[in-house]
C-alpha positions, 0 to 999 in steps of 0.5 A, a space after each residue: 551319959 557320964 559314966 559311959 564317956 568315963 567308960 570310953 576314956 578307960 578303955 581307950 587308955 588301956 588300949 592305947 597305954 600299952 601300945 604307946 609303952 610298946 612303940 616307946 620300949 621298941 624304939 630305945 631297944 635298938 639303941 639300948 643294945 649298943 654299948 650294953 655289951 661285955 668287952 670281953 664279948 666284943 673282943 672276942 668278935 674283933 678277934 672272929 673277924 680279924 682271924 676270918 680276914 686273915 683266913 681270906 686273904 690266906 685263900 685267896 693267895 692260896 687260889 692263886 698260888 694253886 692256879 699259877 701252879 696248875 697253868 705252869 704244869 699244864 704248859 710244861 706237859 704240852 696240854 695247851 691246844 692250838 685253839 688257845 695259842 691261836 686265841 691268845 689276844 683274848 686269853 691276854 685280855 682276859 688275863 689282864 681282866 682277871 688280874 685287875 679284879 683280882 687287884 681291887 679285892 686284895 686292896 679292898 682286902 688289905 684295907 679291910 685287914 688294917 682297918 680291923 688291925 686298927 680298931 684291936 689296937 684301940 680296942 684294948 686301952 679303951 676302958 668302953 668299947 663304945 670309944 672304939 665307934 669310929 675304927 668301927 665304922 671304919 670296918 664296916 666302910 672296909 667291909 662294904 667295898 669287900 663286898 662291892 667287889 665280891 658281888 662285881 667279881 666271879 670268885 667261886 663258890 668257895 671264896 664267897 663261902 669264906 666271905 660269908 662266914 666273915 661278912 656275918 661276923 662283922 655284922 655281928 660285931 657291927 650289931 655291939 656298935 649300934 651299926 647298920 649291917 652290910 648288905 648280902 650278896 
């Protein structure tokens, strides 16, 4: 009878040893990768996500550039119907709907932009990245309300091409930091 409770006891411990080495190795993996990157690695990913902020607010004032030339052309040829004159209440409601989402995604945009701008510039003294923690949570509060509007708004397809690509980078940055990624859209 001893020698099969002493039998029990092993193989309960080896079953039980690796699973509870497994559940603890687990749990410290997440915070073991914060903070074990190069800086070299993260810098380049600060520099991802400050070129892919610039590329978007580029876009965005390139679309807007390319839409106000298309609607000037389009009226100085005569191409505006009688149906849009005789609507143009609504065409001012919705011009002025547009111009009011267009305004919350360039403040929310430039917010991101500064934030971004504010952690390169601490992140270059700063002898561990890890220092840089709260400018990086600033992004990522930055990003967040970016994409609150990206998902209130109707940008097109190309627009939320250009903030994918960015929103992936700043999930990956936020990874160096230890920090919870944005949701998708």
């Amino acid at each position: 009878m001893k020698l099969i409770r002493m039998f029990v006891a092993r193989m309960t411990m080896r079953a039980i040893l690796p699973a509870a080495v497994l559940v603890f190795l687990t749990a410290g993996y997440a915070r073991s990768q914060a903070g074990s990157f190069s800086k070299a690695a993260v810098g380049d990913q600060i520099k991802k996500v400050e070129d892919g902020v610039d590329e978007f607010k580029k876009y965005l004032e390139n679309r807007g550039d390319n839409a106000r030339s298309g609607a000037e052309a389009a009226q100085n040829s005569g191409k505006t119907g009688k149906r849009e004159k005789a609507n143009s209440t609504n065409t001012d409601g919705r011009k002025a709907r547009a111009n009011q989402t267009k305004d919350e995604l360039s403040d929310a945009l430039d917010d991101l932009n500064g934030d971004t701008n504010r952690l390169r510039r601490k992140f270059g003294p700063a002898s561990n990245y890890m220092e840089t923690r709260s400018q990086m949570e600033k992004v990522m509060e930055s990003g967040r309300k970016v994409n609150q509007v990206m998902v209130r708004g109707k940008y097109g397809s190309q627009a939320e091409r250009v903030w994918l690509a960015l929103r992936q980078n700043i999930n990956e940055l936020a990874r160096f930091y230890g920090l919870s990624p944005m949701a998708g859209t």
